[in-house]
PAMAR-618169 format. One record per residue (C-alpha): chain; residue in one letter; x, y, z. Coordinates in nm, 3 decimals. Example, Ala and Ser with C-alpha at 12.3 -4.5 7.8 and 13.67 -1.06 7.14 Angstrom:
BEGIN
+----+----+---------+---------+---------+
: ch : aa :      c1 :      c2 :      c3 :
+----+----+---------+---------+---------+
:  A :  A :   1.230 :  -0.450 :   0.780 :
:  A :  S :   1.367 :  -0.106 :   0.714 :
+----+----+---------+---------+---------+
END
This chain:
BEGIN
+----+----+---------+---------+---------+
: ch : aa :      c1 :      c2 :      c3 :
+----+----+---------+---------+---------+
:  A :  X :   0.000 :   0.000 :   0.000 :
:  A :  X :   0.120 :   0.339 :  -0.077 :
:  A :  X :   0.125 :   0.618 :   0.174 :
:  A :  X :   0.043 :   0.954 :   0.030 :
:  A :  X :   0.343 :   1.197 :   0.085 :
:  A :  X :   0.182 :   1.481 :   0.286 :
:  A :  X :   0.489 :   1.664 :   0.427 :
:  A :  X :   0.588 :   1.998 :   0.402 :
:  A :  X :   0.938 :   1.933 :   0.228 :
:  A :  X :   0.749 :   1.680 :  -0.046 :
:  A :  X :   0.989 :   1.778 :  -0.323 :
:  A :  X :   1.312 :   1.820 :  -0.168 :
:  A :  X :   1.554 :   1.525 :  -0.191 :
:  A :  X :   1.839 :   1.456 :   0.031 :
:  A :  X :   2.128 :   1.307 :  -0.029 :
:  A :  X :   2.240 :   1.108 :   0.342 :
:  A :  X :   2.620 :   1.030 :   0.406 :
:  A :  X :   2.583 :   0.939 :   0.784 :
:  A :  X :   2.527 :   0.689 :   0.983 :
:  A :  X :   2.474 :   0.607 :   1.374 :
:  A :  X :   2.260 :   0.891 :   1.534 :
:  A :  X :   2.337 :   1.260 :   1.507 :
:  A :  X :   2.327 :   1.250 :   1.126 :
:  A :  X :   2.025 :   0.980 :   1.073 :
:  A :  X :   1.812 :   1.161 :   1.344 :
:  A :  X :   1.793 :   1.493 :   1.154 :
:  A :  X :   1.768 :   1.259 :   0.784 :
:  A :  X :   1.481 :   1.075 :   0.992 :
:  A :  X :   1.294 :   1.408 :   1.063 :
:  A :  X :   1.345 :   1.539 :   0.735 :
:  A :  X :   1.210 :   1.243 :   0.569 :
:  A :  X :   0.893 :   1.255 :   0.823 :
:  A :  X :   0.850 :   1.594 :   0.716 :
:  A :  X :   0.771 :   1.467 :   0.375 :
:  A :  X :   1.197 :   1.518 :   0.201 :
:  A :  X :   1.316 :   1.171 :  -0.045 :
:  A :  X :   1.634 :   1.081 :   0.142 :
:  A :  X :   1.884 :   0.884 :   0.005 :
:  A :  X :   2.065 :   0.700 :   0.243 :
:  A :  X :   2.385 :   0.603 :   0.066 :
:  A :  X :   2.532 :   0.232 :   0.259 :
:  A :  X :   2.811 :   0.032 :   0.229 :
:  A :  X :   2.755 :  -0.232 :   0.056 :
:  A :  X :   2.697 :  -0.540 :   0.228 :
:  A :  X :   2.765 :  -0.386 :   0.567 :
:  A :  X :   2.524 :  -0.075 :   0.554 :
:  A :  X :   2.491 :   0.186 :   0.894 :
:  A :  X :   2.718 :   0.075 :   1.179 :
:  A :  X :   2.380 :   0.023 :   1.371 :
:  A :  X :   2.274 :  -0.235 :   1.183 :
:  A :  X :   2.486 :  -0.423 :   1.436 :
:  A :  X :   2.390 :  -0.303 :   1.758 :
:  A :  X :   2.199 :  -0.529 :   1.879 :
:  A :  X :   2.013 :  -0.735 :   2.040 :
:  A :  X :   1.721 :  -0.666 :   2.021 :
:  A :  X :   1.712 :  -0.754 :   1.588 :
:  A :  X :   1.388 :  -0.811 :   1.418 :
:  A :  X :   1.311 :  -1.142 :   1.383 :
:  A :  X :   1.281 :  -1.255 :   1.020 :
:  A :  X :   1.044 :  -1.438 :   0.800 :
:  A :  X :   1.253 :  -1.801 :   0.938 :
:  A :  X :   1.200 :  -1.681 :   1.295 :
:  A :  X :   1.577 :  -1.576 :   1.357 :
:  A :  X :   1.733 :  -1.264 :   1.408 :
:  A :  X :   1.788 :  -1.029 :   1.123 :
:  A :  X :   2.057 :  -0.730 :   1.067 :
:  A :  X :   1.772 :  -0.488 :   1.175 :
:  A :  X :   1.856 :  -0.381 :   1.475 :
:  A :  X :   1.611 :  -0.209 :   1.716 :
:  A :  X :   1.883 :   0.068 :   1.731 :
:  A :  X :   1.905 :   0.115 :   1.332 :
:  A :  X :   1.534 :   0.102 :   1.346 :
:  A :  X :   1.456 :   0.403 :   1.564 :
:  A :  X :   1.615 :   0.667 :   1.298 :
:  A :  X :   1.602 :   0.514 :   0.986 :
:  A :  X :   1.252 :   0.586 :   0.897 :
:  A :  X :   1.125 :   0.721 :   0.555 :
:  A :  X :   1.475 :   0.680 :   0.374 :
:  A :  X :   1.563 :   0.454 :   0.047 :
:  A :  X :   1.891 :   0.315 :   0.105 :
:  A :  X :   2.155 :   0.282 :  -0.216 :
:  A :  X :   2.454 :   0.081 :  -0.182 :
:  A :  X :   2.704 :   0.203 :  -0.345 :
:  A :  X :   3.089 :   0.230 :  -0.216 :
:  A :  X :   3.208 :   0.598 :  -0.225 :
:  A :  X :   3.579 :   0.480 :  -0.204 :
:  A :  X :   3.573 :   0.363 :  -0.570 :
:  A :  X :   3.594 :   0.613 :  -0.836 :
:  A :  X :   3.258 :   0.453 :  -0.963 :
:  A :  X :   3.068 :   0.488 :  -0.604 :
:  A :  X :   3.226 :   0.877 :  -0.594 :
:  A :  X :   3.089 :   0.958 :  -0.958 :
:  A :  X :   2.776 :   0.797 :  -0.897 :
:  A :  X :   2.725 :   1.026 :  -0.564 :
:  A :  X :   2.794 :   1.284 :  -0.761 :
:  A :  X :   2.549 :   1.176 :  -1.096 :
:  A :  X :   2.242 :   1.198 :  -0.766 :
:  A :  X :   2.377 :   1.512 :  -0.623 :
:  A :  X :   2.267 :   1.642 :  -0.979 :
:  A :  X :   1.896 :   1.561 :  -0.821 :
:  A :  X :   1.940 :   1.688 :  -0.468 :
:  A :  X :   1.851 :   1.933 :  -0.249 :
:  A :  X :   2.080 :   1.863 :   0.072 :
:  A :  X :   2.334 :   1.655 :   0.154 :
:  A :  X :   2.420 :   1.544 :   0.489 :
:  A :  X :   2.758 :   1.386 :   0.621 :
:  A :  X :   2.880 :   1.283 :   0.947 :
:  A :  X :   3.249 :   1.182 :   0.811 :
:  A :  X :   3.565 :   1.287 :   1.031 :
:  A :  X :   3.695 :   1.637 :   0.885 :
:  A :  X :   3.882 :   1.596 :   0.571 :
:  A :  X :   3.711 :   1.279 :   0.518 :
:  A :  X :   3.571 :   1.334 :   0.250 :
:  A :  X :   3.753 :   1.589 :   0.038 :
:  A :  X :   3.937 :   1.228 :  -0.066 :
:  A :  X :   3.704 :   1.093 :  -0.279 :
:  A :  X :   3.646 :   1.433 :  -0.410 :
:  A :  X :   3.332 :   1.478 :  -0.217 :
:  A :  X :   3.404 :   1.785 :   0.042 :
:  A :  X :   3.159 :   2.068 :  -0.017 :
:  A :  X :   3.512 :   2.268 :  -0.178 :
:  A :  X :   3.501 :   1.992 :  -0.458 :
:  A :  X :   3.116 :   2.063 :  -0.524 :
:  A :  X :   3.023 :   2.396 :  -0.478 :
:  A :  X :   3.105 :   2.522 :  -0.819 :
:  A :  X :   2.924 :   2.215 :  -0.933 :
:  A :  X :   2.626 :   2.223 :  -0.723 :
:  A :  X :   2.588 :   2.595 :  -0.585 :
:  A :  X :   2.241 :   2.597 :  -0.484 :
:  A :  X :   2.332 :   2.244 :  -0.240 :
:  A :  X :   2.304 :   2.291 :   0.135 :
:  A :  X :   2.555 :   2.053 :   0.239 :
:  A :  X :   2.538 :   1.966 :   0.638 :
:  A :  X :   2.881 :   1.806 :   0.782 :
:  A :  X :   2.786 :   1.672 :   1.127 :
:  A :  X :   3.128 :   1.628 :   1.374 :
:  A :  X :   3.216 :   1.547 :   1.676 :
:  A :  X :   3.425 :   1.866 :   1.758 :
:  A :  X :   3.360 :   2.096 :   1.404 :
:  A :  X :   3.550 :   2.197 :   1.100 :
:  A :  X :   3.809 :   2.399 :   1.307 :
:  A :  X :   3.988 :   2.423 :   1.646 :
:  A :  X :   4.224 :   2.222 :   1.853 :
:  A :  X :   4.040 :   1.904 :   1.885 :
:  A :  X :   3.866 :   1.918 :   1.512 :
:  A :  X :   4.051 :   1.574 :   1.460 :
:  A :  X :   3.905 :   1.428 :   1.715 :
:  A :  X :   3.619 :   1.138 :   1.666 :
:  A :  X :   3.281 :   1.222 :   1.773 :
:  A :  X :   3.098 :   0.999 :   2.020 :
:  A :  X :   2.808 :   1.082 :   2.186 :
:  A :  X :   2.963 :   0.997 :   2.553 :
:  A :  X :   3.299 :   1.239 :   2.448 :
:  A :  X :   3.056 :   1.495 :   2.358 :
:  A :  X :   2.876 :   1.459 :   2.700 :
:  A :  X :   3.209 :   1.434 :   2.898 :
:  A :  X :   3.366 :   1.769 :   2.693 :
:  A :  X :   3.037 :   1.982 :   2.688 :
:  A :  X :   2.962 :   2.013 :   3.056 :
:  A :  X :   2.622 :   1.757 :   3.084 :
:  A :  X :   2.796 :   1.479 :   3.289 :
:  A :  X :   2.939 :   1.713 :   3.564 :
:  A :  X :   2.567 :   1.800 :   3.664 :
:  A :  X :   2.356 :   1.450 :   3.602 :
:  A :  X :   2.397 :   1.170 :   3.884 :
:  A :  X :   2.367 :   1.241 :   4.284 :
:  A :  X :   2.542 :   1.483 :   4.438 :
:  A :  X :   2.762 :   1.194 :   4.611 :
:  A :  X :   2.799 :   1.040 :   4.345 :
:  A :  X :   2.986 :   1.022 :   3.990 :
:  A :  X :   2.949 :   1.215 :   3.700 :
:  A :  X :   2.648 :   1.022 :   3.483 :
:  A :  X :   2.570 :   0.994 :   3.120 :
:  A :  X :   2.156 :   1.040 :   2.987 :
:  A :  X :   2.051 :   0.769 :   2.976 :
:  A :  X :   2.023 :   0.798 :   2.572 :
:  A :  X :   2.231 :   0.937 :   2.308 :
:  A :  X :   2.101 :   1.324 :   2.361 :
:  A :  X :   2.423 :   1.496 :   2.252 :
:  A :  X :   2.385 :   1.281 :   1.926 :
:  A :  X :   1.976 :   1.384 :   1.923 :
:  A :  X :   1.967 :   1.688 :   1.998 :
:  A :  X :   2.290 :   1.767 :   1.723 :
:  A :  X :   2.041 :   1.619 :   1.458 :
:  A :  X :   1.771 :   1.810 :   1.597 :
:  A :  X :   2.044 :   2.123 :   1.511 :
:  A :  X :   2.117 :   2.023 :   1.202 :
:  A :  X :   1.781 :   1.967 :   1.048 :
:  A :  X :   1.671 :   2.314 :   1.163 :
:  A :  X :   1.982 :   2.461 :   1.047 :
:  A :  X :   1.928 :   2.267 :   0.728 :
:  A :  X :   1.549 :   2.389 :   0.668 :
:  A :  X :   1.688 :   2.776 :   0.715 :
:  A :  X :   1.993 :   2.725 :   0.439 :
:  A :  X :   1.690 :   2.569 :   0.219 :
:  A :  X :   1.496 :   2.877 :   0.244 :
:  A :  X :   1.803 :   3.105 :   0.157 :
:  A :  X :   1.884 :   2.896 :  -0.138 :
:  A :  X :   1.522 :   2.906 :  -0.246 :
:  A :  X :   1.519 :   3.294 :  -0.246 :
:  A :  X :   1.881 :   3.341 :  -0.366 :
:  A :  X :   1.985 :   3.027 :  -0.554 :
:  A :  X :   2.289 :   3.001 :  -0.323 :
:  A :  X :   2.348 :   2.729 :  -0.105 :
:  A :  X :   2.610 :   2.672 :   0.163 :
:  A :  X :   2.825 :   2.462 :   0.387 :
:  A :  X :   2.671 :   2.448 :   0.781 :
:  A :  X :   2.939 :   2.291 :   1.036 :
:  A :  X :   2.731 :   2.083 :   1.280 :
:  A :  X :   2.937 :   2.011 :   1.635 :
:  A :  X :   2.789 :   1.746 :   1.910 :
:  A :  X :   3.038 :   1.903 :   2.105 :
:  A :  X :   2.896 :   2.265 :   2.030 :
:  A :  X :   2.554 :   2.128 :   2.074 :
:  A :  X :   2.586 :   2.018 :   2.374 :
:  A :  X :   2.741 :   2.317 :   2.499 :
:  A :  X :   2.425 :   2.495 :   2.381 :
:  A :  X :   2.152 :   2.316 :   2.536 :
:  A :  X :   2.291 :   2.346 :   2.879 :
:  A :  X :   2.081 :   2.627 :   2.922 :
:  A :  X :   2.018 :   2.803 :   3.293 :
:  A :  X :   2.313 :   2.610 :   3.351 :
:  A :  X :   2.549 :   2.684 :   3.189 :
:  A :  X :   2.418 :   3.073 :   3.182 :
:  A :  X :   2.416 :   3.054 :   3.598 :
:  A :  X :   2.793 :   2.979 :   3.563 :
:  A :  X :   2.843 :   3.261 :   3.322 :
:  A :  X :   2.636 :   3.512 :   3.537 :
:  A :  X :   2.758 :   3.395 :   3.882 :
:  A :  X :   3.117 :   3.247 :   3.792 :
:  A :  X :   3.002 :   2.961 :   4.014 :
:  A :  X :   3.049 :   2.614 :   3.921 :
:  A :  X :   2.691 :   2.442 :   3.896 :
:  A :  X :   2.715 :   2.108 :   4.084 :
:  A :  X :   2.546 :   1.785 :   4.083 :
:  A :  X :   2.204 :   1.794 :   4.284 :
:  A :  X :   2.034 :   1.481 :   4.123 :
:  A :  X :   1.669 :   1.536 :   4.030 :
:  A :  X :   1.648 :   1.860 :   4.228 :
:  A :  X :   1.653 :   2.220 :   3.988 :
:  A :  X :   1.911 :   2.485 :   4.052 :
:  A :  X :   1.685 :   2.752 :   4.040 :
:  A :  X :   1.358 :   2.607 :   4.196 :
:  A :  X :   1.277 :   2.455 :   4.529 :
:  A :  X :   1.088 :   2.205 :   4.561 :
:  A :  X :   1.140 :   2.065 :   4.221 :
:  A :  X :   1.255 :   1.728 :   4.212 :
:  A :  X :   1.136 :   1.353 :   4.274 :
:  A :  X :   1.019 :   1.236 :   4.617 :
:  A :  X :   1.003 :   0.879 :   4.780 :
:  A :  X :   0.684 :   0.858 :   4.854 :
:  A :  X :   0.481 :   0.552 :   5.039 :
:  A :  X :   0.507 :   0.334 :   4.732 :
:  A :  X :   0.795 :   0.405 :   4.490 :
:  A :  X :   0.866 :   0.792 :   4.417 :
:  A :  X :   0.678 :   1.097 :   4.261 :
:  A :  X :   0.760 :   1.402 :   4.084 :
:  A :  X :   0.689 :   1.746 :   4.212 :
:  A :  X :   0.731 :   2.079 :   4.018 :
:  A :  X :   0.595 :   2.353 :   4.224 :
:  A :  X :   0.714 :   2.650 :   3.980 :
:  A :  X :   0.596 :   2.983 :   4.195 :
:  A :  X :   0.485 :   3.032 :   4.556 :
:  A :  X :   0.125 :   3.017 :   4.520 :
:  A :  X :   0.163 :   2.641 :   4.395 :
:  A :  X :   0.376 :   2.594 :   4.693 :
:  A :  X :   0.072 :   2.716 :   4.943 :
:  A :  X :  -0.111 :   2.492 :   4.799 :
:  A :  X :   0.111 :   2.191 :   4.755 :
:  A :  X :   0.142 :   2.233 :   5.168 :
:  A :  X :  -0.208 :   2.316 :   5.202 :
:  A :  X :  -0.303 :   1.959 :   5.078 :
:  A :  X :  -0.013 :   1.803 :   5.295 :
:  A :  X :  -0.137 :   1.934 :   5.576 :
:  A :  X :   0.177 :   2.152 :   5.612 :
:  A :  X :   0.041 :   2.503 :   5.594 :
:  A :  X :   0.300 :   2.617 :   5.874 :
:  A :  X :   0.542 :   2.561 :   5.627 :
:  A :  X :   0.428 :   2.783 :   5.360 :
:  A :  X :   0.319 :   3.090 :   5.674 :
:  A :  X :   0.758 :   3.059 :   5.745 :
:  A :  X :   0.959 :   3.315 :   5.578 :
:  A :  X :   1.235 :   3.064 :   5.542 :
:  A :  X :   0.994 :   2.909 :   5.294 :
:  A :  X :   0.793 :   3.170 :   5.184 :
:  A :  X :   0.909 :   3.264 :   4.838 :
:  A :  X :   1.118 :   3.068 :   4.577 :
:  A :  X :   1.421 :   3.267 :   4.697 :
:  A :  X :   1.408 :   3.179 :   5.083 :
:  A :  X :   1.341 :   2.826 :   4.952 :
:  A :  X :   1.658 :   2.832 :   4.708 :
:  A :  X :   1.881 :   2.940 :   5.080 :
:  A :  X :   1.726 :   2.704 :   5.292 :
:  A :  X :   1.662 :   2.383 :   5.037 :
:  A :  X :   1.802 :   2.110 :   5.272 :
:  A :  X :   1.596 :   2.243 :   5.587 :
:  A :  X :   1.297 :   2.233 :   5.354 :
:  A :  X :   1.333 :   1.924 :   5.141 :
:  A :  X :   1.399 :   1.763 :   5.512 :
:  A :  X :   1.048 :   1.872 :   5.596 :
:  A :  X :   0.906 :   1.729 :   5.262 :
:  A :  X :   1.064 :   1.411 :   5.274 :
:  A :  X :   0.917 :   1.344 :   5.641 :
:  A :  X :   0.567 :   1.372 :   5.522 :
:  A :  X :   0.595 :   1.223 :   5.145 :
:  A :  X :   0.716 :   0.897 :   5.275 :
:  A :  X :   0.376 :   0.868 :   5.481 :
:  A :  X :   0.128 :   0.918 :   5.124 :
:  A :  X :   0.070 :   0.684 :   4.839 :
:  A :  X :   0.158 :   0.771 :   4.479 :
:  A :  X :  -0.170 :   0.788 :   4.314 :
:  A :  X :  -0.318 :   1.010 :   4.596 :
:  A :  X :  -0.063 :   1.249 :   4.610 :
:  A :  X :  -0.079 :   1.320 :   4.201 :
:  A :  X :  -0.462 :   1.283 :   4.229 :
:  A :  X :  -0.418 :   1.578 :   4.510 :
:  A :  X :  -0.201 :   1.791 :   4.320 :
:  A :  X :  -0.398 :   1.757 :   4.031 :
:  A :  X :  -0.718 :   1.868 :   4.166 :
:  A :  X :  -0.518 :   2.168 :   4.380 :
:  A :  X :  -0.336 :   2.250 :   3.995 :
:  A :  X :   0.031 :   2.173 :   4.172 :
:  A :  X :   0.189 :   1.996 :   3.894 :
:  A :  X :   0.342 :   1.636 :   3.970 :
:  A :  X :   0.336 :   1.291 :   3.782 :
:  A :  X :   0.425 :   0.983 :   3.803 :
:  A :  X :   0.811 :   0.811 :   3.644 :
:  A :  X :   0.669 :   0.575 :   3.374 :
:  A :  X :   0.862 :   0.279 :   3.283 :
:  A :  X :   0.875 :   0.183 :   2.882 :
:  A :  X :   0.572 :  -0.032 :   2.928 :
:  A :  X :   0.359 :   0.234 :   3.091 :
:  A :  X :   0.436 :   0.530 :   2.891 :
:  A :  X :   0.362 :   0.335 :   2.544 :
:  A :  X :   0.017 :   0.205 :   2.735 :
:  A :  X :  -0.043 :   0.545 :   2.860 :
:  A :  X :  -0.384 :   0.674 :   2.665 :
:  A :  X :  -0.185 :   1.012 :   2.592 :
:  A :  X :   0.086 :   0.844 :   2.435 :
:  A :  X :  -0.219 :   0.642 :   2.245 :
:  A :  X :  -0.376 :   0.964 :   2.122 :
:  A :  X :  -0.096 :   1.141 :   2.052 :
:  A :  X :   0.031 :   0.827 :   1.858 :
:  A :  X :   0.357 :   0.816 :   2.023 :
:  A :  X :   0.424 :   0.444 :   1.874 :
:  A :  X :   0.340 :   0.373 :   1.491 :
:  A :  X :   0.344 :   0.048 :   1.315 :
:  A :  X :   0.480 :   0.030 :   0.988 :
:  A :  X :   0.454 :  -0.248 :   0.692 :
:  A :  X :   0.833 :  -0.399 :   0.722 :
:  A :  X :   0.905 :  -0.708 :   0.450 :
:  A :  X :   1.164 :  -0.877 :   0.668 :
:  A :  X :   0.988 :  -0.897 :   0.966 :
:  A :  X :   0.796 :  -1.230 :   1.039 :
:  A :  X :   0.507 :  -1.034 :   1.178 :
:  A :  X :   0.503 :  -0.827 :   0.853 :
:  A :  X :   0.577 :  -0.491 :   1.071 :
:  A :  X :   0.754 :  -0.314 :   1.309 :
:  A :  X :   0.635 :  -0.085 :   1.604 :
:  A :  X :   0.815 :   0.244 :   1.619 :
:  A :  X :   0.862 :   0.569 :   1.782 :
:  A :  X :   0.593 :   0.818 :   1.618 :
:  A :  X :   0.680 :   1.190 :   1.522 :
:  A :  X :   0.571 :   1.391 :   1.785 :
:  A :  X :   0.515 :   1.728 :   1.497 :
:  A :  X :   0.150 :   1.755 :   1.467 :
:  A :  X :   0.115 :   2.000 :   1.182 :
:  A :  X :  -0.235 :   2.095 :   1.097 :
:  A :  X :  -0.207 :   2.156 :   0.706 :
:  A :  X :   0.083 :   1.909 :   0.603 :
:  A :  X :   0.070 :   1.629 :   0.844 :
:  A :  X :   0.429 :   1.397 :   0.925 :
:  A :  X :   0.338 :   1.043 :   0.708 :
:  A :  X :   0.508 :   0.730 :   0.764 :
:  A :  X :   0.550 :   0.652 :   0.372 :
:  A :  X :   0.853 :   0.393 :   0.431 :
:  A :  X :   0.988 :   0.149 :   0.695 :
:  A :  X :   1.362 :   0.171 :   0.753 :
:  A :  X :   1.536 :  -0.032 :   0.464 :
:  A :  X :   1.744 :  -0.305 :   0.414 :
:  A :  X :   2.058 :  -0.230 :   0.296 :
:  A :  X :   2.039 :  -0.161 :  -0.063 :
:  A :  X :   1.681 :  -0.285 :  -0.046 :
:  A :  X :   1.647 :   0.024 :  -0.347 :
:  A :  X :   1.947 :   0.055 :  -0.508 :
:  A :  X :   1.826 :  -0.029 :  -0.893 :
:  A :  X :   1.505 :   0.175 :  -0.802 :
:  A :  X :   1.722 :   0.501 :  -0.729 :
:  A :  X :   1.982 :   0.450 :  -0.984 :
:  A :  X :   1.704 :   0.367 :  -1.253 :
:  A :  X :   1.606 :   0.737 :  -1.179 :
:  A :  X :   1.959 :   0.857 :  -1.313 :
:  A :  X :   1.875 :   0.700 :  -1.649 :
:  A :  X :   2.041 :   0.389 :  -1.842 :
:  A :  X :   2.340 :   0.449 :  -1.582 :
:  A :  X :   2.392 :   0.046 :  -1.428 :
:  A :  X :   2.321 :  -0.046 :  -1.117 :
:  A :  X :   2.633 :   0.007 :  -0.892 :
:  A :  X :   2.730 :  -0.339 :  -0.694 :
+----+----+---------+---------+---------+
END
C-alpha cells in the first residue's frame, strides 16, 4: 500500500552520508517531514547500527535479522543505495544523484571526505544551490577538530555529565544518546533555514554541525548561571538549581515528581499536605528563601511524602493545579492513553519482519495543514538501489 506523501518538504531530496545517530536523526525528521532521502550504505555492511543489537527483528525463518532495534529508531522514511564511495565509480555515482538533490548530509571525520572528491570545496562550483550539512564530533576547526565524535565524548567535553547523577555520586551519562539527538535536531533546523536562503537566492552553503557545540548549547540556565555567577553548577540529582521544591520524592510506594514553579503552587502543595506552617515561614515563603534554605525544607518534605501513596498524592495535586506525575517505565508510557492519542508508537509495513511490521517511535510534529506520514519502513541495505539508480537514467546499477 502506498502512503500519500503529505509533508511539508514533499519535493526536496536529500542526499544522506551518515550513519549512527546525530546525522540519521535529523535525515529521519526530514524524511517525516515529507523530504526523499537517500541514504547512501556500504555495501553489504550498511549503517554501523545495523549491528547493535540485540534486540534484531526477527525474520520471515523466525531468527534474528541485521535490523537492529537501534538502526530502526532513525532510519525511517529513507531509500537506502549501496554504493561504495571509495571507488571512483561509487564517488561519480554520488555525484550523478547530487545532480537531483537538495541537501546533503555527512557525518564523516573532517577531511574525510575531500578524498574521494566529495568535500563541499570539490562541489560547490558544481552544485551551488546544495546545502551541504557536515555533522562532527568537535567541528570543522579548532584544537580538537581531529578528534572522533561519540556521543559519551561529547557529554564528557560539553559540561552535561558534571551536573547528572547524585550529588555523592559520579558524573552520569543520559541515559540515551542526547548529545547525538539533539545535534540532529540542530542540524535539520539549520538545514530547513539554508533551504529557504537557497530558495530565495539560488545560493546554497556549507553548515558545520558540532555534538560538542551542541551540547554546549543546550545546557541552558546552567550553563548561563555559571556565566552570570562564575560559580560552578554542581550535581544535585533530580532537584533544579533555580527552583525549590522541584525534584522527585520517595513517597509511600515508589517515588513521585513534584514541580511547584511559583509560591502560590507551593501554598497549595502544603495546604493539601497538611503543612500550611510551612508555607506561613519566611524561610519558605518565596522561591528565593526556599533556594537558601533547600536542605531544611526538602527535610520537611521528605518526612511527610514517605507517609502518602503515589496515586493520591498526584490525584491531590492535580485537583489543587500543583503539577506532579508519576516516572513511567517503557511499558507504561507506550500504554499510557496520551501516548495512544498522541500516537507516540506507529506500526509500519516492514518485509523482513515475520510479523510483517515493526512498532516504532511516532513523530511527535503535529502539523495541521501538512501532516508527518510514515511513507517507508527503515530499509534493508540496498533494499532500493536499482530503483534510485534507474532514476539517473540507463546508468547500471552500482554493486
Amino acid at each position: 500500500m502506498t502512503v500519500e506523501n503529505t509533508g511539508p518538504l514533499a519535493g526536496v531530496r536529500v542526499l544522506d552520508l551518515t550513519r549512527i545517530l546525530a546525522g540519521p536523526t535529523a535525515t529521519q525528521l526530514l524524511g517525516d517531514f515529507g523530504a526523499d532521502v537517500l541514504k547512501i550504505e556500504r555495501p553489504g555492511l550498511g549503517d554501523d547500527t545495523r549491528a547493535w543489537g540485540p534486540p534484531y527483528v526477527t525474520g520471515q525463518d523466525g531468527t534474528s535479522t541485521q535490523e537492529s532495534a537501534y538502526y530502526l529508531c532513525a532510519n525511517r522514511n529513507k531509500r537506502s543505495v549501496a554504493v561504495d564511495i571509495a571507488t571512483k565509480d561509487g564517488a561519480d555515482t554520488v555525484r550523478a544523484l547530487l545532480a537531483q538533490c537538495d541537501v546533503l548530509v555527512e557525518n564523516f571525520k573532517v577531511g574525510g571526505l575531500a578524498k574521494y572528491g566529495l568535500s563541499y570545496d570539490d562541489l560547490k562550483e558544481e552544485f551551488p544551490r546544495l546545502v551541504y550539512c557536515s555533522i562532527t564530533g568537535f567541528g570543522q576547526t579548532g584544537p580538537n577538530a581531529h578528534r572522533p565524535g561519540y556521543d559519551l565524548l561529547a557529554q564528557g567535553y560539553g559540561g552535561i555529565m558534571s551536573l547528572t547523577g547524585t550529588p555523592e555520586g559520579a558524573p552520569m551519562k543520559v541515559g540515551v544518546g542526547i548529545a547525538d539527538v539533539m545535534t540532529g535536531m540542530y542540524a535539520a533546523t539549520s538545514i530547513l533555514a539554508a533551504l529557504r536562503h537557497a530558495e530565495a537566492t539560488g545560493v546554497g552553503q556549507h553548515i558545520d554541525i558540532s555534538l560538542v557545540d551542541c551540547q554546549i548549547a543546550w545546557m541552558i540556565n546552567e550553563g548561563t548561571n555559571y556565566l552570570l555567577s562564575g560559580e560552578v553548577p554542581k550535581r544535585r540529582g533530580n532537584q533544579h538549581p533555580n527552583i525549590v521544591p522541584y525534584q522527585v520524592f520517595e513517597v509511600r510506594d515508589g517515588h513521585a515528581i513534584v514541580a511547584v514553579g511559583n509560591d502560590a503552587q507551593f501554598e497549595r502543595f502544603c495546604g493539601l499536605l497538611g503543612l500550611d506552617h510551612l508555607s506561613a515561614d519566611p524561610r519558605f515563603a518565596t522561591n528565593t528563601a526556599r533556594l537558601a534554605n533547600r536542605d531544611v525544607l526538602i527535610g520537611h518534605l521528605e518526612a511527610k511524602l514517605r507517609t502518602v501513596e503515589r496515586d493520591w498524592l498526584i490525584a491531590r495535586m492535580e485537583a489543587e493545579s500543583v503539577p506532579g506525575g508519576a516516572i513511567n517505565k517503557m511499558d507504561e508510557v507506550f500504554a499510557s492513553p496520551q501516548a495512544q492519542t498522541r500516537e507516540m508508537k506507529v506500526t509500519m509495513p516492514h518485509g523482513a519482519a515475520q510479523s510483517g511490521s515493526v512498532d516504532l517511535i511516532g513523530n511527535p510534529v503535529k502539523f495541521s495543514a501538512t501532516p508527518v506520514s510514515y511513507r517507508r519502513a527503515p530499509p534493508t541495505c540496498g533494499q532500493d538501489t536499482d530503483e534510485v539508480l534507474a532514476e539517473l537514467g540507463d546508468r547500471p546499477p552500482e554493486t
